[in-house]
C-alpha positions in Angstrom: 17.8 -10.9 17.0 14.8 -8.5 17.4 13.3 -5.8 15.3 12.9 -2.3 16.3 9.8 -0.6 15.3 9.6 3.1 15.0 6.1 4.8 14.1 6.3 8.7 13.3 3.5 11.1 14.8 2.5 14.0 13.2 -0.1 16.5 14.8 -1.9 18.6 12.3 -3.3 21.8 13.0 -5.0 24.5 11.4 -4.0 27.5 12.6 -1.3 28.5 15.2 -2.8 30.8 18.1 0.6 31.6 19.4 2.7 33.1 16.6 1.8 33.5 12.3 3.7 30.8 10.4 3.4 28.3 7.2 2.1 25.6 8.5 1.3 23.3 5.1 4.9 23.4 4.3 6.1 21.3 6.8 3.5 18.9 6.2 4.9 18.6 2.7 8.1 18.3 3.9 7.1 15.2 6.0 5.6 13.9 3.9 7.8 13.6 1.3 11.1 12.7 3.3 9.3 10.5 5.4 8.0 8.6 2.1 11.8 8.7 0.8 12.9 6.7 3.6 9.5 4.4 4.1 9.0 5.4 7.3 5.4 4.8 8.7 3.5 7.9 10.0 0.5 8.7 12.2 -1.0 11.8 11.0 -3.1 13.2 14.3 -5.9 15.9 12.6 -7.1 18.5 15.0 -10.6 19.7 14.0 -9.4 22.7 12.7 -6.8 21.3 10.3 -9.9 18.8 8.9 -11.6 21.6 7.8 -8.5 23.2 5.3 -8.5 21.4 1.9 -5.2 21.4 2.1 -4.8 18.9 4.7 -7.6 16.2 3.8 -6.3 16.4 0.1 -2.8 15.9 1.6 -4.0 12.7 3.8 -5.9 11.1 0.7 -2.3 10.9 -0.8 -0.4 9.3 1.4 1.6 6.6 1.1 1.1 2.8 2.2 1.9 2.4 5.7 0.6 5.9 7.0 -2.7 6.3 9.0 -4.7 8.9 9.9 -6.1 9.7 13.2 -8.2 12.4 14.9 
C-alpha cells in the first residue's frame, strides 16, 4: 500500500494591486488550521510581503514541517 503526500502552498503578498482587503488574516487562518491538522506548508514570500513585520514574524513561528521559500 502506498502513501499519499500532500504539501500545501501558500503565496504571500504584501499588498493587493487589484482590490483593498486583509491580507494577514488569512495567513493566520492558515496557519493555525493547517497546524491543527499537521499538515506541511510551503509558504512562497513575494518581496513585498518580506518587507511587512507581520509576515517574517509570522514565518519565524511556524510549526515543524513548514518551509519557507521566496
Amino acid at each position: 500500500m502506498s502513501k499519499n503526500k500532500v504539501n500545501i502552498v501558500n503565496f504571500l503578498r504584501g499588498c493587493e494591486p487589484r482590490l483593498e482587503m486583509d491580507l494577514e488574516a488569512p495567513v493566520t487562518w492558515q496557519k493555525e488550521i493547517t497546524a491543527r491538522y499537521g499538515l506541511p506548508v510551503t509558504w512562497l514570500l513575494q518581496y513585498d510581503a518580506m518587507l511587512q513585520d507581520f509576515y517574517v514574524d509570522s514565518m519565524k513561528s511556524l510549526p515543524p514541517g513548514n518551509e519557507v521559500g521566496i
